[in-house]
C-alpha positions as CSV (number, residue, x, y, z in Angstrom):
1,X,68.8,-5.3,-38.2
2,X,71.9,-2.7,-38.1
3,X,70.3,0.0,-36.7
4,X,67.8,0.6,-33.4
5,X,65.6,3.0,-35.3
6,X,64.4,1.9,-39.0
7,X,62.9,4.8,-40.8
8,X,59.9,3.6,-42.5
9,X,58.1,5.8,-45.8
10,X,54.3,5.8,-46.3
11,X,52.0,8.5,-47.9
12,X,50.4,10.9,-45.3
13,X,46.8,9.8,-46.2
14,X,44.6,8.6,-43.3
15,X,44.6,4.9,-44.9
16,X,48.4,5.1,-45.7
17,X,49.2,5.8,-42.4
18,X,46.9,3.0,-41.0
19,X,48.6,0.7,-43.2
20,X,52.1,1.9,-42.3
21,X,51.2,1.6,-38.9
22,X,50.1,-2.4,-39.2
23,X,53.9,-2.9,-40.9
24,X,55.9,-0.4,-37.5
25,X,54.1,-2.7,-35.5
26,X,54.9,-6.0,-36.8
27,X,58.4,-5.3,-37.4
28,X,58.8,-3.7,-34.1
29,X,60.8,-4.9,-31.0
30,X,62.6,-4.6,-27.6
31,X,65.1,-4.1,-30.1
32,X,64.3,-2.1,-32.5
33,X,62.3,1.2,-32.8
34,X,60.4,1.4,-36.1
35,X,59.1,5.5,-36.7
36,X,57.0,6.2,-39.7
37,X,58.1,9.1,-42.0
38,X,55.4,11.1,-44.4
39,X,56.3,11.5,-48.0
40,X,54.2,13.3,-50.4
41,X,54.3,11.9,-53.4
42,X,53.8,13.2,-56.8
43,X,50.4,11.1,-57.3
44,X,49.3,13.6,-54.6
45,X,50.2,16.6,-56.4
46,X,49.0,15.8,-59.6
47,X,45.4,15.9,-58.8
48,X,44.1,16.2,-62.3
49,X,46.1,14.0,-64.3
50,X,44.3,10.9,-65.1
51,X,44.8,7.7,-63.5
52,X,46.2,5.4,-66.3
53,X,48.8,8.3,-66.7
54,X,49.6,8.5,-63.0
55,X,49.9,4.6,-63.6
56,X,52.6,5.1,-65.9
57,X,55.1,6.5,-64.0
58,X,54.1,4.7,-60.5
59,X,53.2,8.6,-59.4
60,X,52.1,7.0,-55.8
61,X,55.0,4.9,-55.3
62,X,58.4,6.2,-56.6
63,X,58.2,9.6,-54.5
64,X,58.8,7.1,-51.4
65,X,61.4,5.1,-52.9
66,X,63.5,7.6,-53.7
67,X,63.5,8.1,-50.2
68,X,65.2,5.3,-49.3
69,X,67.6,5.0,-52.4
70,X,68.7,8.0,-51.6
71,X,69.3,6.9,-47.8
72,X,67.2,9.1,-46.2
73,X,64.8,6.7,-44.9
74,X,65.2,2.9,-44.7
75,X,62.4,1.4,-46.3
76,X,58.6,2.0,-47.4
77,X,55.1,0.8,-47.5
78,X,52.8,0.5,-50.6
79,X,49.7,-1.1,-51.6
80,X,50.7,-3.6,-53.9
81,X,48.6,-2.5,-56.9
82,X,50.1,0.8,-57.2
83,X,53.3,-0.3,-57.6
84,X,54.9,-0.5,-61.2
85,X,55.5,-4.3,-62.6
86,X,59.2,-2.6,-63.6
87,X,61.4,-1.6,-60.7
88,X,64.9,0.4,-60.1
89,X,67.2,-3.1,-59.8
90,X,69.0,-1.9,-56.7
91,X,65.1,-2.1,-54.9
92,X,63.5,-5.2,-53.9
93,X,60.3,-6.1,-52.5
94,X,61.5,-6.8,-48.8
95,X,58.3,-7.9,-47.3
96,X,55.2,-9.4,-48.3
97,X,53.0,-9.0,-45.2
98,X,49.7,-11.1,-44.9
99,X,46.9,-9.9,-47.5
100,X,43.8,-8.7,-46.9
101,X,40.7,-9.3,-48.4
102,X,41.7,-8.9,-52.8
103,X,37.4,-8.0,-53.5
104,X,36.0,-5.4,-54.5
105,X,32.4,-4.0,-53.3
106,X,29.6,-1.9,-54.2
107,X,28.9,0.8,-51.9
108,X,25.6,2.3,-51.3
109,X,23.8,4.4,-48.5
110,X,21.5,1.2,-48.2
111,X,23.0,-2.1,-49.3
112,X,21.8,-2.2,-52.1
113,X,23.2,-5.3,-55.1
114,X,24.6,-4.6,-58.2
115,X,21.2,-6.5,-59.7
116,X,18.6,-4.4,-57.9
117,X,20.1,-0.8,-59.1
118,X,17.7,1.0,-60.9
119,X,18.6,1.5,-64.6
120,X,20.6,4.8,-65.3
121,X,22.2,4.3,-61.5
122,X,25.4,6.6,-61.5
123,X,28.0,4.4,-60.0
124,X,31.4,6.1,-59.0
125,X,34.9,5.2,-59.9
126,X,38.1,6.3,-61.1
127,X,39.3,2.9,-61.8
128,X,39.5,1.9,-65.8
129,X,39.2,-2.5,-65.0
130,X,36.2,-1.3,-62.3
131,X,34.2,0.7,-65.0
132,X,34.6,-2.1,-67.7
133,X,33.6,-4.3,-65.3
134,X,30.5,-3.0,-64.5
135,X,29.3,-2.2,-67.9
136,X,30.0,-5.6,-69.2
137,X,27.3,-6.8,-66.4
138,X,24.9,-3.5,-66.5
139,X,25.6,-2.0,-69.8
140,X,22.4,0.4,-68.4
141,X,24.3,1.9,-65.6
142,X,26.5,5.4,-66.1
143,X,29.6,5.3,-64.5
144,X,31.2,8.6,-63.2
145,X,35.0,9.4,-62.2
146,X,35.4,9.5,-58.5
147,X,38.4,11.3,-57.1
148,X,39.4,11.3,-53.4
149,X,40.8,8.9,-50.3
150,X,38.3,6.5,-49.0
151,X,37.1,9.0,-46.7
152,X,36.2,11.7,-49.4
153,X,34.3,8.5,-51.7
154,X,32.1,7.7,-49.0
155,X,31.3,11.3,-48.0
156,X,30.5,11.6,-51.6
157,X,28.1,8.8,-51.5
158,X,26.4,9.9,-48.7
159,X,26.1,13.7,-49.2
160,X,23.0,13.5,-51.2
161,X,20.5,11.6,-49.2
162,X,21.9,13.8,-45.8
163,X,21.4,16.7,-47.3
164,X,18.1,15.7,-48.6
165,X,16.7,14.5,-45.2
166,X,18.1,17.5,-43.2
167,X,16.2,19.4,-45.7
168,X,13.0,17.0,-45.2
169,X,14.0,17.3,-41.1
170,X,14.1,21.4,-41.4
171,X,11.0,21.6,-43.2
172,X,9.0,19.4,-40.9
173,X,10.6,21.4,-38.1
174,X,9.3,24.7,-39.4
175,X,5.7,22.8,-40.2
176,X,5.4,21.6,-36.6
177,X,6.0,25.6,-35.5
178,X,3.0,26.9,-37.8
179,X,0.6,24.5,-36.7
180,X,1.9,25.2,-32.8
181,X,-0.9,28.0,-32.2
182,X,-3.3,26.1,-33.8
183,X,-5.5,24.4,-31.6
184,X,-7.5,22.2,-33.9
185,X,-4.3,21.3,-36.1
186,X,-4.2,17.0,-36.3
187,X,-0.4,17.9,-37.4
188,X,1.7,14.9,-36.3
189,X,5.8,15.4,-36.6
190,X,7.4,13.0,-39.2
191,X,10.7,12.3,-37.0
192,X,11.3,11.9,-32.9
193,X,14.1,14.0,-33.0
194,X,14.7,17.4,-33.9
195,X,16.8,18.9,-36.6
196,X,19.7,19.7,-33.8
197,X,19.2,16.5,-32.1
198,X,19.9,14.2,-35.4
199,X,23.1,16.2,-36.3
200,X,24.3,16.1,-33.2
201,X,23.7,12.3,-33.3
202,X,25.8,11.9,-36.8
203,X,29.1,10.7,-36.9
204,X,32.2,13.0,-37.9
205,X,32.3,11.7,-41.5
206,X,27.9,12.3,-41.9
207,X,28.5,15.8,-40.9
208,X,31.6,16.5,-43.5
209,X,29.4,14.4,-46.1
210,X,25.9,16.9,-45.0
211,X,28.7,20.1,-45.9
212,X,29.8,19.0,-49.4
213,X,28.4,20.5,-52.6
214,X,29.0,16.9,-54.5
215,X,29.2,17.8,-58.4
216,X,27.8,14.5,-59.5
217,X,24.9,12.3,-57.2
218,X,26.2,9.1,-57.1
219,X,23.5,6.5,-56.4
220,X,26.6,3.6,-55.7
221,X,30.6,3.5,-55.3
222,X,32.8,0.5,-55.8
223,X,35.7,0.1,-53.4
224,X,38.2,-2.3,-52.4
225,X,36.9,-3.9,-49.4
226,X,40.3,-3.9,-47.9
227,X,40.3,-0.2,-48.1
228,X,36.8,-0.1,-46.5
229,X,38.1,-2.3,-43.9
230,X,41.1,-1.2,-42.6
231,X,40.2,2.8,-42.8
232,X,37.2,1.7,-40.5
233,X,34.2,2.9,-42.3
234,X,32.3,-0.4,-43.2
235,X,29.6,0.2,-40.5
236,X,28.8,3.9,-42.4
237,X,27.6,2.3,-45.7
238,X,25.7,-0.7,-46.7
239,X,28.3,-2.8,-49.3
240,X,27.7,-5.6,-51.3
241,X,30.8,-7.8,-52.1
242,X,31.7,-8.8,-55.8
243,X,32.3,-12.0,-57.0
244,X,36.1,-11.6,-57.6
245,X,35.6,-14.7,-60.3
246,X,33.2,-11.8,-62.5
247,X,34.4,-8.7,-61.1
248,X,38.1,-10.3,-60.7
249,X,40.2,-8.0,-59.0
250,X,43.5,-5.4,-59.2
251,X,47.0,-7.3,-59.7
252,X,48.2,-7.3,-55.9
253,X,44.7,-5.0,-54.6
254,X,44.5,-6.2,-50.7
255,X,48.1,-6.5,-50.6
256,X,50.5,-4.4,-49.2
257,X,54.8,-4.2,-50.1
258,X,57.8,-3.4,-48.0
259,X,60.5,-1.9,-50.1
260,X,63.9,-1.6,-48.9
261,X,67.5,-1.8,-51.0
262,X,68.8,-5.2,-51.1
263,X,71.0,-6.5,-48.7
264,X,71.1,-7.3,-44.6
265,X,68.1,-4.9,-44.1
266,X,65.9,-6.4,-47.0
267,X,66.6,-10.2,-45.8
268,X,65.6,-9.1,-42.1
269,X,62.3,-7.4,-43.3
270,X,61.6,-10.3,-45.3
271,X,62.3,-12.8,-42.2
272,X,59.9,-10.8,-39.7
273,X,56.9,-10.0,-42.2
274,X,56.9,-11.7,-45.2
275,X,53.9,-14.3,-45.7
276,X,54.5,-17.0,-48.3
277,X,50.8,-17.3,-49.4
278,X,50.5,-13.9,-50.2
279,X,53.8,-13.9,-52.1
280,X,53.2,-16.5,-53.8
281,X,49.7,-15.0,-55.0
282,X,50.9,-11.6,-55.3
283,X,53.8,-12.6,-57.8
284,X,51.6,-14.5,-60.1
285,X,49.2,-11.4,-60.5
286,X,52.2,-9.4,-61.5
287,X,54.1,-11.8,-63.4
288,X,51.1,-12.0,-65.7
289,X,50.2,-8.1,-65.7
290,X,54.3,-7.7,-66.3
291,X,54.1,-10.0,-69.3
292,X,51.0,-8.7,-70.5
293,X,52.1,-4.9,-70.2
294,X,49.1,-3.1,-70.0
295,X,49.9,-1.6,-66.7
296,X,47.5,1.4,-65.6
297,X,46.0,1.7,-69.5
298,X,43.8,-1.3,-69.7
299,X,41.0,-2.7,-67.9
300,X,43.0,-6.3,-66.7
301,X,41.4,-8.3,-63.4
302,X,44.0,-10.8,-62.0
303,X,43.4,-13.0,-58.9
304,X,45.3,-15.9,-57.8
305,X,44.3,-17.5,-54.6
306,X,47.2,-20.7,-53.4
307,X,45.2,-23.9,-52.6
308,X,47.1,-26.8,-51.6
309,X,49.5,-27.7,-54.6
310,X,48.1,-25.4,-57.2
311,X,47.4,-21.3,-57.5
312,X,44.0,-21.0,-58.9
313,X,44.2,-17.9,-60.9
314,X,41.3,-16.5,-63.0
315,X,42.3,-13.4,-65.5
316,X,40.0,-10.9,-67.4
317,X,40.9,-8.3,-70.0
318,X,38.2,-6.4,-71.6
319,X,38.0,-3.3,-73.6
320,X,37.5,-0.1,-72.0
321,X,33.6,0.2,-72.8
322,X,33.6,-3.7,-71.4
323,X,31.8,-4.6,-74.5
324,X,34.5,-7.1,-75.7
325,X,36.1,-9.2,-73.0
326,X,38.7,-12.0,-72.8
327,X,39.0,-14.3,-69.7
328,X,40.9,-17.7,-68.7
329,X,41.1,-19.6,-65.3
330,X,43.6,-21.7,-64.6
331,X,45.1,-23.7,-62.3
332,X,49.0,-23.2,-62.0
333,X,51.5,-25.7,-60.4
334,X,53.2,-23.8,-57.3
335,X,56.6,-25.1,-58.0
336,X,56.9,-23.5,-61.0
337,X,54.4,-20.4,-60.2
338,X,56.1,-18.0,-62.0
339,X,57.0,-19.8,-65.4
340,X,53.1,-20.9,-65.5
341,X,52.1,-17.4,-65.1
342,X,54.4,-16.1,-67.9
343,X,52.8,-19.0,-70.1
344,X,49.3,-17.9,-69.2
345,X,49.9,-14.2,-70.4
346,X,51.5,-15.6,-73.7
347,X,48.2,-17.6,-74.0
348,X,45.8,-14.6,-72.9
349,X,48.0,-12.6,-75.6
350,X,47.6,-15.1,-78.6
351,X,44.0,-15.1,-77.7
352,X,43.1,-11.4,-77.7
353,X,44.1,-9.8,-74.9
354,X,47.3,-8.3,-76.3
355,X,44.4,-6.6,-79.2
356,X,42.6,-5.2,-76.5
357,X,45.5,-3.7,-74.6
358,X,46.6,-1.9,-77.6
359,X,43.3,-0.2,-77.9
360,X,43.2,0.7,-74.8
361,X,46.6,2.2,-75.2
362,X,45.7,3.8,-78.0
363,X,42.6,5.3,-76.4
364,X,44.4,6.5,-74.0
365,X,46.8,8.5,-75.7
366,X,44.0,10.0,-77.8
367,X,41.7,10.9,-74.9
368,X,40.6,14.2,-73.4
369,X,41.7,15.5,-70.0
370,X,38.9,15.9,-68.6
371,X,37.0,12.2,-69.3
372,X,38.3,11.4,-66.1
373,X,40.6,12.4,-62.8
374,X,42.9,10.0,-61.1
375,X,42.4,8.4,-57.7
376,X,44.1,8.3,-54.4
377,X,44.2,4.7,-52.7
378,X,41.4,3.1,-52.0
379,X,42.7,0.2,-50.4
């Protein structure tokens, strides 16, 4: 690299920064200082706009790119499935590090499965593909926007059953001290602990969760799991994971991108980080999504996994109430990846998928304001 010190862009969110930090430390070396560099971006300003529209204009991503068009900082991190399929021409995707896991999961207080919620579960998300998803398999279940980092989701989750056994905790406190002076009371004290005792025993995000006044109870959350991972919180929350073949994932979700203008820097980055697996995988999700054009607006699961000499890649469109649904798998020759994925989109388009996408966009531009708010990264 030219320079000592390479200046590198991520959000300020606690999961951003996580993520960032992964990329500092695998570029890093004797030679070279890598320093991460907050951006807000205008996805975190616009906290009411809704998340197809924030899709539109690549509201989390662009804020840090112009960043390093303009020079000011060398290059930045995304997760892949925020980015835009169409990008400023000067801008490359440097670096492709190593995905994690592309699933999604249900998040419950218990661990819970999808089949065992009772019917008229509320089930959080923001995300258009998740909420199509799950009605196409529980048509019974109501599913409620879900704004916030990973973080404010799960304290979400969780605020309602905290809150409900402090209460339970506080009342059988106050029992216990009537029947005190009673000498021929058979009272017997529901918990071991005291009210004091079991919040002092809660972790930092069970007492934020115990504070919140949630506006909707949410009996279940869906997640990427490689959000969940890598923020740390999997051992908070029982999670199911969802069979990415039926609830087939975000274009990219698990993945992360290094962008950097092309040239000497770009061609270093790609060197020290890039994996070929997940590029490989990673461009026939977008290739497809590109071709398709449904971006943000439609409810589209793309997930290509590289075996041996073929990219197995399983595709799902559906319509936004996930009553109508079209879905291929395929297996794609590597060596010519892309020009298999652009075929498979012209096939998923002469077989429906290009109706449903125009529906969707349709009911998008018609729709109210407040149907829905936007999400901050989940994974």
């Amino acid at each position: 690299m030219s320079t000592s010190t390479l200046r590198l862009a991520t959000r300020g969110s606690d999961l951003a920064l996580r993520q960032a930090a992964t990329v500092r430390d695998s570029l890093a070396s004797r030679r070279l200082t890598v320093e991460l560099s907050e951006v807000e971006t205008t996805g975190d300003q616009l906290t009411d706009e809704l998340i197809h529209r924030l899709g539109k204009t690549g509201a989390f991503v662009h804020s840090l790119d112009e960043k390093v068009l303009a020079g000011e900082l060398d290059a930045a991190v995304h997760s892949m499935k925020d980015m835009p399929t169409e990008r400023p021409d000067e801008l490359v995707v440097a670096g492709v590090p190593e995905r994690g896991a592309a699933e999604d999961v249900l998040v419950t207080p218990e661990g819970i499965d999808l089949e065992d919620l009772p019917e008229g579960s509320v089930v959080g998300t923001s995300s258009l593909r998740r909420k199509a998803q799950l009605l196409a398999e529980r048509p019974d279940l109501v599913v409620e926007p879900l704004r916030g980092n990973v973080d404010t989701r799960i304290e979400k989750l969780l605020a309602p059953s905290l809150q409900a056994e402090h209460q339970e905790r506080h009342e059988a406190e106050e029992e216990r001290k009537g029947e005190a002076g009673d000498p021929d009371s058979d009272y017997e004290h529901p918990y071991e602990q005291d009210v004091e005792a079991w919040f002092n025993g809660l972790a930092e995000l069970e007492r934020r969760a115990l504070e919140r006044e949630p506006d909707t109870e949410y009996d279940a959350i869906v997640l990427a799991k490689a959000g969940l991972d890598r923020a740390g919180l999997t051992h908070h929350v029982g999670t199911t994971t969802l069979d990415p073949e039926q609830f087939v994932p975000a274009p990219g979700q698990g993945a992360l991108a290094v962008t950097a203008v092309d040239g000497d820097l770009a061609a270093d980055i790609n060197d020290r980080i890039d994996d070929t697996q997940t590029r490989v995988e990673t461009t026939v999700e977008r290739t497809i999504l590109a071709e398709l054009g449904g971006g943000c607006v439609a409810p589209i699961g793309i997930h290509a996994r590289l075996a041996g000499g073929v990219v197995r890649t399983v595709v799902r469109v559906l319509s936004q109430d996930g009553t109508e649904n079209i879905q291929v798998s395929r297996d794609l020759p590597v060596e010519r990846h892309i020009d298999a994925a652009q075929d498979l989109a012209a096939e998923l388009a002469d077989r429906g998928a290009d109706d449903l996408i125009q529906a969707a966009r349709r009911d998008s531009e018609g729709a109210d304001d407040d149907a829905a708010t936007a999400r901050e990264e989940d994974e």
